[in-house]
NUBA-517704 format. One record per atom (N, C-alpha, C): atom name; residue number from 1; x, y, z. Coordinates in nm, 2 decimals, decimal comma. Each point is the difference from the previous one (the first is absolute). Layout:
<pts>
pt site: CA	pos: NUM	xx: X	yy: Y	zz: Z
...
</pts>
This chain:
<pts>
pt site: N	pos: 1	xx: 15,52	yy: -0,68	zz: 1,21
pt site: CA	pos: 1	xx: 0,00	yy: -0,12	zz: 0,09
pt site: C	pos: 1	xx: 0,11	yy: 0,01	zz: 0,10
pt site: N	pos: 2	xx: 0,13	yy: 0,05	zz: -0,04
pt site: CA	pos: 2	xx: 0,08	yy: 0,03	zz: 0,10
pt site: C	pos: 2	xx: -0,01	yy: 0,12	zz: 0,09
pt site: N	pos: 3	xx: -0,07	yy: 0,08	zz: -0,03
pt site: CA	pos: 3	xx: -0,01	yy: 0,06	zz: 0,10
pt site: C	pos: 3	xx: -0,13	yy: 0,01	zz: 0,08
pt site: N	pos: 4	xx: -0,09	yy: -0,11	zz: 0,00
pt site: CA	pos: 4	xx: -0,13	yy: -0,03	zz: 0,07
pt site: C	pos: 4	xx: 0,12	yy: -0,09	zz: 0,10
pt site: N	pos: 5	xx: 0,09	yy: -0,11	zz: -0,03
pt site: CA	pos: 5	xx: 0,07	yy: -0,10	zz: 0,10
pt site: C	pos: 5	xx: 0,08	yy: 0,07	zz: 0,06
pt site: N	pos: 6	xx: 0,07	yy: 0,12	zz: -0,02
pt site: CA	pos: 6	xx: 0,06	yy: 0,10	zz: 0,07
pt site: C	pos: 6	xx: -0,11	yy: 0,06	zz: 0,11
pt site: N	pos: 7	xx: -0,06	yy: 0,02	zz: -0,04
pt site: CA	pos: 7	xx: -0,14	yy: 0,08	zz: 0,08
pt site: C	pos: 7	xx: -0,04	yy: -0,15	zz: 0,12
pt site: N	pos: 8	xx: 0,00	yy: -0,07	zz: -0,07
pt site: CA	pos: 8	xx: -0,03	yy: -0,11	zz: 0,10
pt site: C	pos: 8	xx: 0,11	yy: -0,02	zz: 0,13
pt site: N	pos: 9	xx: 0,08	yy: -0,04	zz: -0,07
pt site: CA	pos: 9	xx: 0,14	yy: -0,05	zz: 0,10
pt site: C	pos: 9	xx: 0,00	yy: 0,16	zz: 0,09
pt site: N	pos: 10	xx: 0,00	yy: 0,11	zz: -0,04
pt site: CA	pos: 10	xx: 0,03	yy: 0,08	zz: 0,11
pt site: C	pos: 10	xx: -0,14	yy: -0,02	zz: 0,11
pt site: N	pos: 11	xx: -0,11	yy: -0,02	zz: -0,04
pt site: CA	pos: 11	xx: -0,11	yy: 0,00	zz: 0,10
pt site: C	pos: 11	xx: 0,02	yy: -0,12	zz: 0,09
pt site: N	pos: 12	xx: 0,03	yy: -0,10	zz: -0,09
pt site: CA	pos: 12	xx: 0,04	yy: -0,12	zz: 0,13
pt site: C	pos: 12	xx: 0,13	yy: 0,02	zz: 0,08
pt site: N	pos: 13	xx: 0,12	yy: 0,05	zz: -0,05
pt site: CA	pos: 13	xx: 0,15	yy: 0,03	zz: 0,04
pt site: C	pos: 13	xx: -0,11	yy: 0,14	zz: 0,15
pt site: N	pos: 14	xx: -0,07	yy: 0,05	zz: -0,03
pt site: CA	pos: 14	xx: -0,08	yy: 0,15	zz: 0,09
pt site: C	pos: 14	xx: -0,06	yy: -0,09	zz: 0,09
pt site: N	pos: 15	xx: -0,09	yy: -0,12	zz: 0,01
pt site: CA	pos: 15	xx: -0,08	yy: -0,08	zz: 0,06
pt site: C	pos: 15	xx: 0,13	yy: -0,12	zz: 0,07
pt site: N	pos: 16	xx: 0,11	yy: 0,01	zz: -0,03
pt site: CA	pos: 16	xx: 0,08	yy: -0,14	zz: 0,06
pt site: C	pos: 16	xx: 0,07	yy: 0,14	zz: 0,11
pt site: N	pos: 17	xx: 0,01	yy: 0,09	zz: -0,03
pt site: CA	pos: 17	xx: 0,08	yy: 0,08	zz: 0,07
pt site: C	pos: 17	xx: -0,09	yy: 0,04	zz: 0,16
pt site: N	pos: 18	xx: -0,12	yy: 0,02	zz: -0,10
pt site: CA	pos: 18	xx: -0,09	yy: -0,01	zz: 0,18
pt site: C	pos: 18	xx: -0,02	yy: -0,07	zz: 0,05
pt site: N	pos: 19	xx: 0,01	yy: -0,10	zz: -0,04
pt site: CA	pos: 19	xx: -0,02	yy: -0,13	zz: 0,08
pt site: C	pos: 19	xx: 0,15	yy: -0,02	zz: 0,11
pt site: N	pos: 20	xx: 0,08	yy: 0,02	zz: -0,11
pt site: CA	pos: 20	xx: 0,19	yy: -0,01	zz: 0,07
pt site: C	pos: 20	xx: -0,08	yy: 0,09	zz: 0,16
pt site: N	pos: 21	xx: 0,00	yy: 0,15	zz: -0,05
pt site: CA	pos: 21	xx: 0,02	yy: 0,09	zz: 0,11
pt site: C	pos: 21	xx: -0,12	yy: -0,03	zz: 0,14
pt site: N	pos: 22	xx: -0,12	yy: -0,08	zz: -0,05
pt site: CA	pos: 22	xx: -0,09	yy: -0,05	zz: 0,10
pt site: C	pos: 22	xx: 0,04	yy: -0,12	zz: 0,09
pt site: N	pos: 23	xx: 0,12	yy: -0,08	zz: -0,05
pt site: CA	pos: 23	xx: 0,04	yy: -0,10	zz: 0,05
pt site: C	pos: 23	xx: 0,13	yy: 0,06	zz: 0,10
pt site: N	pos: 24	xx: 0,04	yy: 0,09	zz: -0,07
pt site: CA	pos: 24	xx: 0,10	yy: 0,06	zz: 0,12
pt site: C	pos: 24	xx: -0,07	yy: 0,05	zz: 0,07
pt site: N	pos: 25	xx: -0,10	yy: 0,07	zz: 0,00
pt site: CA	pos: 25	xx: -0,09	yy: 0,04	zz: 0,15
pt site: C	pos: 25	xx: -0,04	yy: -0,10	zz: 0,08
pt site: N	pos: 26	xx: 0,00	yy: -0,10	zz: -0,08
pt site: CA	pos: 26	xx: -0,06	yy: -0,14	zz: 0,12
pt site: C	pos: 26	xx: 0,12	yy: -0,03	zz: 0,06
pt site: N	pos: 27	xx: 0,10	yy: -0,01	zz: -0,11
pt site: CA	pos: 27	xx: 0,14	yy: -0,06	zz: 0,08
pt site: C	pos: 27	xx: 0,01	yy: 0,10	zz: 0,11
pt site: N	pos: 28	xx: 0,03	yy: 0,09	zz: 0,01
pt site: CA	pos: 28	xx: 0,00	yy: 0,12	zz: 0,09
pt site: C	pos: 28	xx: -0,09	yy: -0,02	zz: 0,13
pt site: N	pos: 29	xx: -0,16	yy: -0,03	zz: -0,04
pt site: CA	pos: 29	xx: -0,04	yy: 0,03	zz: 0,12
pt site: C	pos: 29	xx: -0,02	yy: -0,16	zz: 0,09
pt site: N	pos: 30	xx: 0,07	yy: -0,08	zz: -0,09
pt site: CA	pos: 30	xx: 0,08	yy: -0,14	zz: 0,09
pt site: C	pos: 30	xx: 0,09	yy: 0,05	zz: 0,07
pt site: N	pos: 31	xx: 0,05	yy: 0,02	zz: -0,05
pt site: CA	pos: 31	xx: 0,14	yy: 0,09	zz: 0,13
pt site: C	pos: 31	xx: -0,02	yy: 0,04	zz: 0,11
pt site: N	pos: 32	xx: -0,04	yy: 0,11	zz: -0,07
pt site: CA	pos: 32	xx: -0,06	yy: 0,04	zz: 0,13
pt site: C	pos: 32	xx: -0,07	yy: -0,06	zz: 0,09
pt site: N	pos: 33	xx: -0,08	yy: -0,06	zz: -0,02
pt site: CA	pos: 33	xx: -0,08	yy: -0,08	zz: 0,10
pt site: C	pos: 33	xx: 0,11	yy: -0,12	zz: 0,07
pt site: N	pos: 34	xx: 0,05	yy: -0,05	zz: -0,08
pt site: CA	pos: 34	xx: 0,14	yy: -0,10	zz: 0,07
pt site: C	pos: 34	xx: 0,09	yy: 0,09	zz: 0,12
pt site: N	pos: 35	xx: -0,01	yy: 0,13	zz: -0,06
pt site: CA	pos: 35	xx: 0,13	yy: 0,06	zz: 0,12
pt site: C	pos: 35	xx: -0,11	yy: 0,00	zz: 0,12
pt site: N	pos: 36	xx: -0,12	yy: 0,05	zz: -0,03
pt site: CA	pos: 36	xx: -0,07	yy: 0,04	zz: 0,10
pt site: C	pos: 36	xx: -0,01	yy: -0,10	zz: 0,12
pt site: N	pos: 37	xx: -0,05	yy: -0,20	zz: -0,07
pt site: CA	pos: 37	xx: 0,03	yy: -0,05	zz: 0,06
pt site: C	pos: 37	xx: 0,10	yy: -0,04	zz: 0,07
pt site: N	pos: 38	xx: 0,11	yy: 0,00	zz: -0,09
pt site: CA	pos: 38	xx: 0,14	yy: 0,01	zz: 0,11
pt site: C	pos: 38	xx: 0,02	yy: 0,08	zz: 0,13
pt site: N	pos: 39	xx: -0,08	yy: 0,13	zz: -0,03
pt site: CA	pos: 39	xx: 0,03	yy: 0,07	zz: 0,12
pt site: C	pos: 39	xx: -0,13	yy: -0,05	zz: 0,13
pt site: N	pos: 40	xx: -0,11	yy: -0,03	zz: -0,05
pt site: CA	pos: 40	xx: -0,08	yy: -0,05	zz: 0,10
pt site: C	pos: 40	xx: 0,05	yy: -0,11	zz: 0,06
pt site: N	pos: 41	xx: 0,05	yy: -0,08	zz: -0,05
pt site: CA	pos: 41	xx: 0,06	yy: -0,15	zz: 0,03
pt site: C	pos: 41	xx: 0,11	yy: 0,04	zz: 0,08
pt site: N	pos: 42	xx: 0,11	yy: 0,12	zz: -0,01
pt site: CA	pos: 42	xx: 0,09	yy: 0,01	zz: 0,14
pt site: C	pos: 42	xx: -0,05	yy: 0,07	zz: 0,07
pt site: N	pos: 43	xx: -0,10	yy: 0,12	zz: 0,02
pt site: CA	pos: 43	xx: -0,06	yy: 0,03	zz: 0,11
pt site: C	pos: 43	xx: -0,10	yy: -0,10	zz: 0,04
pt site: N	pos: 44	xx: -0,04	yy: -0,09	zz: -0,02
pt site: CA	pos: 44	xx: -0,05	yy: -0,13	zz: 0,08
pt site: C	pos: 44	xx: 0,06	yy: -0,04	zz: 0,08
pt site: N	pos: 45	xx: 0,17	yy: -0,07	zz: -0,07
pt site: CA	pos: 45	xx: 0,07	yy: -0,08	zz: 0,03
pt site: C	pos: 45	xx: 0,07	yy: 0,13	zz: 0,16
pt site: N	pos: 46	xx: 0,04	yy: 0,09	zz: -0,07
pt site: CA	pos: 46	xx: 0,01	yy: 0,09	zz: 0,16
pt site: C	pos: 46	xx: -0,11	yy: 0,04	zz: 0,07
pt site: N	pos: 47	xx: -0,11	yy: -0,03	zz: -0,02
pt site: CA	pos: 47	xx: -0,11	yy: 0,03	zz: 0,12
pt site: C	pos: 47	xx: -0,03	yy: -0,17	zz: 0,10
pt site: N	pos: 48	xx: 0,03	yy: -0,12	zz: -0,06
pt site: CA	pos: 48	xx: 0,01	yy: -0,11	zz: 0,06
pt site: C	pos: 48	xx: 0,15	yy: 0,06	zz: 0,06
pt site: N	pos: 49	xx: 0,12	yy: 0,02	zz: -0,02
pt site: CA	pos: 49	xx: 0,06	yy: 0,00	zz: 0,09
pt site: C	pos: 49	xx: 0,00	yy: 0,11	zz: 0,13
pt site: N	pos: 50	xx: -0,04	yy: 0,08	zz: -0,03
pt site: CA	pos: 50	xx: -0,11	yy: 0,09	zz: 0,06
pt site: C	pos: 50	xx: -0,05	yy: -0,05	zz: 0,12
pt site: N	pos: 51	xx: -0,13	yy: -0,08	zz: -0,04
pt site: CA	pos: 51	xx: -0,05	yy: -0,10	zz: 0,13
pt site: C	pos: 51	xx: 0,07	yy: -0,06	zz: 0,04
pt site: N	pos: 52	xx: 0,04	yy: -0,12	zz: -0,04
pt site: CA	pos: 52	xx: 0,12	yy: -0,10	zz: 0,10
pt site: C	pos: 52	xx: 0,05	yy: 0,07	zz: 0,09
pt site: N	pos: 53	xx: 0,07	yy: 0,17	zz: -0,06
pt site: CA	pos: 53	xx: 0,10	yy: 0,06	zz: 0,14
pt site: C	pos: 53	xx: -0,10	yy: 0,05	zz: 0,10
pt site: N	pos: 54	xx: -0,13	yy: 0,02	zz: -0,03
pt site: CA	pos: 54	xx: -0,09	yy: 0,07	zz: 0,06
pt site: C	pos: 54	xx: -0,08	yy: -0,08	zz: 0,08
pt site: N	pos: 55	xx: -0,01	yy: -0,11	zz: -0,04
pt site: CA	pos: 55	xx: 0,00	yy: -0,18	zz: 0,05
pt site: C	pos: 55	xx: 0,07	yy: -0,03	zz: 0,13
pt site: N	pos: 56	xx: 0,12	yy: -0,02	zz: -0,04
pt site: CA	pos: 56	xx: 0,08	yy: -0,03	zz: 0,09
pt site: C	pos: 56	xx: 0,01	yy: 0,07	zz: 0,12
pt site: N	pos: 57	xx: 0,02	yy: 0,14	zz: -0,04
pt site: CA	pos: 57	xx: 0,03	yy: 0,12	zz: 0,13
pt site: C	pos: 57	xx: -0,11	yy: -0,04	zz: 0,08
pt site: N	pos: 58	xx: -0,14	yy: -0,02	zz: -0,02
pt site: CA	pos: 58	xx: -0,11	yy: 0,00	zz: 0,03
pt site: C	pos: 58	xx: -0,05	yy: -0,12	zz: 0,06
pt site: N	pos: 59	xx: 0,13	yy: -0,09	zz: 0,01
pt site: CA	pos: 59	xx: -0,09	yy: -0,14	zz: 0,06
pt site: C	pos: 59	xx: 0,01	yy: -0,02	zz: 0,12
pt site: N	pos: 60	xx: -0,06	yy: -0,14	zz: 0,02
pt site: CA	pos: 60	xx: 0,00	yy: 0,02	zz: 0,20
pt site: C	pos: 60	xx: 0,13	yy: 0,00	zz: 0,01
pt site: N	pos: 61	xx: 0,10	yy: -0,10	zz: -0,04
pt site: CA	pos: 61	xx: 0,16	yy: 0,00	zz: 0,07
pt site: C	pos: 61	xx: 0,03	yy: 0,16	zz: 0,00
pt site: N	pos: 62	xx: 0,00	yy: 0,06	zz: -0,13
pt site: CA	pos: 62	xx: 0,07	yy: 0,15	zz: 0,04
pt site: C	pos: 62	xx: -0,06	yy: 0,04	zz: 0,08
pt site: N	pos: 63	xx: -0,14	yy: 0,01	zz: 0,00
pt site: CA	pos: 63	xx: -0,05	yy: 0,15	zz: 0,10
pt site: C	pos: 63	xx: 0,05	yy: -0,09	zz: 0,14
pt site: N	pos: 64	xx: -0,04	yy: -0,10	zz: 0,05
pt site: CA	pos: 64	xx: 0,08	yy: -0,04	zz: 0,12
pt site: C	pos: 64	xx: 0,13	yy: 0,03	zz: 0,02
pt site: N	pos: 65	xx: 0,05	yy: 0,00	zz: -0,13
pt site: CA	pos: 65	xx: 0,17	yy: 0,05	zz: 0,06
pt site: C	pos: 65	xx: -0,01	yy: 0,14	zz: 0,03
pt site: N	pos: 66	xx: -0,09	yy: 0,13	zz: -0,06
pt site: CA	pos: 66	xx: 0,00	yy: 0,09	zz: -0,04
pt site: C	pos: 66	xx: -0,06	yy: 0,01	zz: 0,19
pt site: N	pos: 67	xx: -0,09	yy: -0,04	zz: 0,00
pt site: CA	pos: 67	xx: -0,04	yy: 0,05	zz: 0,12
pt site: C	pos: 67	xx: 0,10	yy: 0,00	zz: 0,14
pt site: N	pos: 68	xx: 0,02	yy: -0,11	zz: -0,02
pt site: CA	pos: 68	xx: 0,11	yy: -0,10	zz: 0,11
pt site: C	pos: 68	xx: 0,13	yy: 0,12	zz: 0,00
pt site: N	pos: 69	xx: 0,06	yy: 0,08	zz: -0,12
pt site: CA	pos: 69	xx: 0,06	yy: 0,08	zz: -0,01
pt site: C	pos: 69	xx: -0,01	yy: 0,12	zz: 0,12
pt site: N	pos: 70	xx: -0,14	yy: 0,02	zz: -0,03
pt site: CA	pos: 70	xx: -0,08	yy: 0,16	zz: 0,05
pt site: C	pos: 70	xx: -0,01	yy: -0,01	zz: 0,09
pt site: N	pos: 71	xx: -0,03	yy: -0,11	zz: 0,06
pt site: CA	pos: 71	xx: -0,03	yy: -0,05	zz: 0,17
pt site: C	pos: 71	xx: 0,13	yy: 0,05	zz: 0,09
pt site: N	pos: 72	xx: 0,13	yy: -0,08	zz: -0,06
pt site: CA	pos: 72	xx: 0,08	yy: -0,01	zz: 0,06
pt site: C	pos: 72	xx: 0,12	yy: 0,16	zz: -0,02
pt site: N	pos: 73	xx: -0,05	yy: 0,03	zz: -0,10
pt site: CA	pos: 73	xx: 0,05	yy: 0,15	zz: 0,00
pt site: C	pos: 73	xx: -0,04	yy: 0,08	zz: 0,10
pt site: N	pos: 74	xx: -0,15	yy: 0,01	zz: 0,03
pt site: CA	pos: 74	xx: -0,06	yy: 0,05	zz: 0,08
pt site: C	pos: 74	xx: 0,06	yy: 0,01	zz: 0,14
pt site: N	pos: 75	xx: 0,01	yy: -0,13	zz: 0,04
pt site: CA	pos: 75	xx: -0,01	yy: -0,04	zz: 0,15
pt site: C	pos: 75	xx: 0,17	yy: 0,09	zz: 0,04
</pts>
């Protein structure tokens, strides 16, 4: 009898331990997925700042200044 409960407890202690080590692979590949979106989330947040400068240089006031520049360099 005791050693059929011995036999037992090691199969389930063998079945809790897989389970342990399948849950650290999920924990794991949460992570990773978390850093990943962190990093997508600041190259967003730097590609909107991106536009705005690319925006701004680009609008009518600048290019009018920009031109109004070029004109009068010229002359």
């Amino acid at each position: 009898m005791a050693r059929k409960l011995l036999i037992v407890i090691f199969v389930f202690t063998l079945a809790a331990l897989e389970l342990l080590a399948i849950r650290q692979e999920q924990i794991n590949t949460v992570h990773t997925m978390t850093v990943l979106h962190q990093k997508i989330a600041w190259q967003e947040t730097s590609l909107d700042a991106l536009r705005f400068a690319i925006e701004g240089e680009c609008s009518a006031e600048s290019l009018g200044l920009f031109i109004a520049a070029e004109v009068s360099h010229h002359e």
